[in-house]
C-alpha positions as a Markdown table, in Angstrom:
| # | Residue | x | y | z |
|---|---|---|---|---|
| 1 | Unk | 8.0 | -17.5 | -0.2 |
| 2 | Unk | 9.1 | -16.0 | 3.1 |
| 3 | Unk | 6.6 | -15.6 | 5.9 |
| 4 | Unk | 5.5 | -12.4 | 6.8 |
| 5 | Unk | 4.4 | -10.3 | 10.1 |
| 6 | Unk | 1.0 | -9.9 | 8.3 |
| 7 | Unk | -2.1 | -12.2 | 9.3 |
| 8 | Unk | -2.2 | -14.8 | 6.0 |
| 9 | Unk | -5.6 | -14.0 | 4.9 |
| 10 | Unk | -5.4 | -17.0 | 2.2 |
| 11 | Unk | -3.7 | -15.5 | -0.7 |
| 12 | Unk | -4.3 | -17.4 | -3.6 |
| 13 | Unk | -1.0 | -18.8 | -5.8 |
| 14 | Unk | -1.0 | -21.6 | -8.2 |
| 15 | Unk | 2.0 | -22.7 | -10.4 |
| 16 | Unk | 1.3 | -22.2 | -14.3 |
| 17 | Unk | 3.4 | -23.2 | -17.2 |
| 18 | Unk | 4.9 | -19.7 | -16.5 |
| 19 | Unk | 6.2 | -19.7 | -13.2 |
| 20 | Unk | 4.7 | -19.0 | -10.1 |
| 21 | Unk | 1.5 | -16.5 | -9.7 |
| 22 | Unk | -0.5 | -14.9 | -7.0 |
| 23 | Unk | -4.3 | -13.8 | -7.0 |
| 24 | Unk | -4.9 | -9.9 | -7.4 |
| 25 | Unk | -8.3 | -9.7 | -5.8 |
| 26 | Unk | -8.6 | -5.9 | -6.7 |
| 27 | Unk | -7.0 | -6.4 | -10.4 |
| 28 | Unk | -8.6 | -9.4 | -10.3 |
| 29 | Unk | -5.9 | -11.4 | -12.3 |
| 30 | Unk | -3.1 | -13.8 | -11.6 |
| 31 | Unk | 0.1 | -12.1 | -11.5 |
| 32 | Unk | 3.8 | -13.1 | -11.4 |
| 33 | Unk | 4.7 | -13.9 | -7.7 |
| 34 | Unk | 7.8 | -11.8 | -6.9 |
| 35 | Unk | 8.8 | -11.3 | -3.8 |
| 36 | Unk | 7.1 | -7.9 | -3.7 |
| 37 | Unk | 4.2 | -8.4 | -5.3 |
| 38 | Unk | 3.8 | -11.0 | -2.2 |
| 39 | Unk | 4.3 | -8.9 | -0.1 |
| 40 | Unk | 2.0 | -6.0 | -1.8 |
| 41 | Unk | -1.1 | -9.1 | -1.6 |
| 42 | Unk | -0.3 | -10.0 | 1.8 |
| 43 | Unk | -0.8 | -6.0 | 2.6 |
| 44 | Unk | -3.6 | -5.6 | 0.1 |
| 45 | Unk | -5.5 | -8.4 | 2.5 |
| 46 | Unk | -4.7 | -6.7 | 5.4 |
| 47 | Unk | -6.1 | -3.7 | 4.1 |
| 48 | Unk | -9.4 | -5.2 | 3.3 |
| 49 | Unk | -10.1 | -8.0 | 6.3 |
| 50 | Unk | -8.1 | -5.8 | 9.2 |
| 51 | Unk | -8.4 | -2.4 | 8.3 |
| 52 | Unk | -12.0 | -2.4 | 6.9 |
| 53 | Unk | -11.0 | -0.8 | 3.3 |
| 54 | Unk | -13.3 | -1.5 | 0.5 |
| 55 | Unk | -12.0 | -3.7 | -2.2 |
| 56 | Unk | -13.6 | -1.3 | -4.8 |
| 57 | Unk | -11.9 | 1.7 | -3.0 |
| 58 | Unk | -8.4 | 0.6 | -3.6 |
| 59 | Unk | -5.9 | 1.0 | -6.3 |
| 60 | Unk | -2.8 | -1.4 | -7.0 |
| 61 | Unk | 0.0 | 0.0 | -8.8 |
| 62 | Unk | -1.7 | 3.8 | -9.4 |
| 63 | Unk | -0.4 | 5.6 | -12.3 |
| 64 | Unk | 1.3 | 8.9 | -11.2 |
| 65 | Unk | 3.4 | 11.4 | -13.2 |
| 66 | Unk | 6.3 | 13.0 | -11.8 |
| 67 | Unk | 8.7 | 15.5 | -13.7 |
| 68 | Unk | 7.3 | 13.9 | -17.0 |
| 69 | Unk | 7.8 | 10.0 | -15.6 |
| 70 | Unk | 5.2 | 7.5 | -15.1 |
| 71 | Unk | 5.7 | 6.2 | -12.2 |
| 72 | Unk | 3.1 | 3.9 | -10.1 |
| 73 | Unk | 2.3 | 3.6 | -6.5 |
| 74 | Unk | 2.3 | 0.2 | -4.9 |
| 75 | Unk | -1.8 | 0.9 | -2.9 |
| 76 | Unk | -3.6 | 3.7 | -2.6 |
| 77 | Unk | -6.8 | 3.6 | -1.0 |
| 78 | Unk | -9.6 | 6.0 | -1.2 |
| 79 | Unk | -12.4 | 7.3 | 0.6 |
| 80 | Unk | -16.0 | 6.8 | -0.8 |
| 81 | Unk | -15.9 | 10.2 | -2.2 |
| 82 | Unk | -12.6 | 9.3 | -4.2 |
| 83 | Unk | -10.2 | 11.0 | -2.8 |
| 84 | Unk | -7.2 | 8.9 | -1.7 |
| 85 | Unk | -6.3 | 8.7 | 1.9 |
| 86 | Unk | -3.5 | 6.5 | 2.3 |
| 87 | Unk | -0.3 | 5.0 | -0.1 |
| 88 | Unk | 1.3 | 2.4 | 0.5 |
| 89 | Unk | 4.9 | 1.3 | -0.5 |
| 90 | Unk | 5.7 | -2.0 | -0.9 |
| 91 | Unk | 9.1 | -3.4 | -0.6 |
| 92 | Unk | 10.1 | -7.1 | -1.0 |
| 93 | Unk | 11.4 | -8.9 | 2.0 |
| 94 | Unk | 15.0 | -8.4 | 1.9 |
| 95 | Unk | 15.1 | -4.8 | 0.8 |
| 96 | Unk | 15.4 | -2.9 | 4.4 |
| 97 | Unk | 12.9 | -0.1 | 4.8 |
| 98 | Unk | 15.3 | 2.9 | 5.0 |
| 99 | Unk | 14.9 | 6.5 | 4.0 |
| 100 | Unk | 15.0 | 5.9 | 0.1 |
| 101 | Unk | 11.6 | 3.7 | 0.8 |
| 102 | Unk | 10.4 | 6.9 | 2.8 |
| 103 | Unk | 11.8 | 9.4 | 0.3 |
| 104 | Unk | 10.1 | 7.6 | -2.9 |
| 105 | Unk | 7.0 | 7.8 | -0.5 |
| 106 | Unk | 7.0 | 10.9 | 0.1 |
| 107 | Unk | 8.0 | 12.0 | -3.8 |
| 108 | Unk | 4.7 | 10.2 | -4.7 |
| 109 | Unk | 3.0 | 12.3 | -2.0 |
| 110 | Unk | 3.3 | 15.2 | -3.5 |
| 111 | Unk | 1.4 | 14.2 | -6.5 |
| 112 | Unk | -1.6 | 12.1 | -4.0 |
| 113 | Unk | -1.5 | 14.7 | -0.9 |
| 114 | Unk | -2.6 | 11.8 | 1.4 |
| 115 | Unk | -3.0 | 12.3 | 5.0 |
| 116 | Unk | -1.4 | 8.2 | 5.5 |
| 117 | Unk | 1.8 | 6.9 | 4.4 |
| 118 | Unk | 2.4 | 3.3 | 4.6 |
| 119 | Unk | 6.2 | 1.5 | 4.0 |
| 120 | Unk | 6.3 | -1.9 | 4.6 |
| 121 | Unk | 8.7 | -4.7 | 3.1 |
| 122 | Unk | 6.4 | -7.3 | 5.2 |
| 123 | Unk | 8.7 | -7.6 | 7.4 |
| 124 | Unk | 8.9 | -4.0 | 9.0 |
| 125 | Unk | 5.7 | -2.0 | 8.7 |
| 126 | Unk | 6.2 | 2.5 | 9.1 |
| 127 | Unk | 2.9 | 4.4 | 9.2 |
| 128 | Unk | 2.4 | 8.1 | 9.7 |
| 129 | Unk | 0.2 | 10.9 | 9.4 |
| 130 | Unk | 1.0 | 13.7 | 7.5 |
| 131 | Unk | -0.6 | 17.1 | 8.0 |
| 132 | Unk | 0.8 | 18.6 | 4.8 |
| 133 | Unk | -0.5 | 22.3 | 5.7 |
| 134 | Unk | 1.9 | 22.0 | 8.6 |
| 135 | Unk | 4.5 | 20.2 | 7.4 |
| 136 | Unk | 4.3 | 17.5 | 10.1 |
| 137 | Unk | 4.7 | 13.9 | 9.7 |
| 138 | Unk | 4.1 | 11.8 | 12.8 |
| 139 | Unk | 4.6 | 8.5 | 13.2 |
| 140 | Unk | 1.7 | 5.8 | 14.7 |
| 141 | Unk | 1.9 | 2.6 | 16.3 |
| 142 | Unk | -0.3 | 0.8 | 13.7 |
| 143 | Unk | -2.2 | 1.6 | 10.9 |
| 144 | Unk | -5.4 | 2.9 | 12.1 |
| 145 | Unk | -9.3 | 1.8 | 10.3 |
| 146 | Unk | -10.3 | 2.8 | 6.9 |
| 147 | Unk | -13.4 | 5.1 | 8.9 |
| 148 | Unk | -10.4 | 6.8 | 10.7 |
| 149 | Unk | -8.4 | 6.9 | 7.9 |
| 150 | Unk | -11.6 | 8.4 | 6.0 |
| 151 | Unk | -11.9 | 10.6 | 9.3 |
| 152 | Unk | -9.1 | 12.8 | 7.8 |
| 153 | Unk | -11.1 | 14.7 | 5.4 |
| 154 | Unk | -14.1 | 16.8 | 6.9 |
| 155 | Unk | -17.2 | 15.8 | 5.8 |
């Protein structure tokens, strides 16, 4: 697989009698290794040994409905009260991270309402704020800890 612009945290892969797989520390299963599912544990590792965010506090590949479609979102991350604070969409390497990655993003948005958005394709990381009362999305420099991403909701 391709290398990243994400710290390699040791993902796990073996080779089975299927194919290739990748450790899902939060699923806790071995999965088929695609080149956005590496890219989804590469970011899921980040989350957890950079950013600070609880393994238990994270979702991978969240159900959402939309318009009477399941649909799933790539990461979500929670607070410890359970509300989710951050989605992320994964992309594989060679997809560019344009405004469809943004716009299916932000469709899944209106369903989670968090106040961080995350699209990455490992490659190219986009995070921003979004103060949905306002209507404002801003972009950041980096994505910021899981306290600060907690930090949105008032206590």
């Amino acid at each position: 697989m391709q290398a990243l612009n994400l710290p390699d945290h040791g993902v796990k892969t073996k080779h089975g009698p299927d194919g290739e797989r990748i450790f899902d520390p939060v699923r806790r299963v071995w999965v088929v290794l695609t080149p956005e599912e590496w890219v989804r544990q590469h970011v899921l590792n980040y989350l957890v040994k950079e950013a600070g965010c609880p393994v238990s506090l994270i979702a991978v590949e969240r159900k959402l409905v939309m318009n009477g479609m399941t649909r799933r979102a790539d990461l979500v991350v929670h607070d410890r009260r359970g509300r989710p604070v951050l989605l992320v969409e994964c992309k594989a390497p060679e997809v560019k991270v344009g405004q469809s990655a943004f716009e299916q993003a932000a469709r899944y948005n209106t369903v989670f309402r968090v106040p961080y958005l995350m699209v990455t394709n490992g490659l190219v990381h986009y995070v921003c704020s979004v103060e949905h009362d306002a209507g404002r999305i801003d972009f950041l420099p980096a994505l910021p800890p899981y306290d600060q991403l907690c930090a949105a909701y008032p206590a």
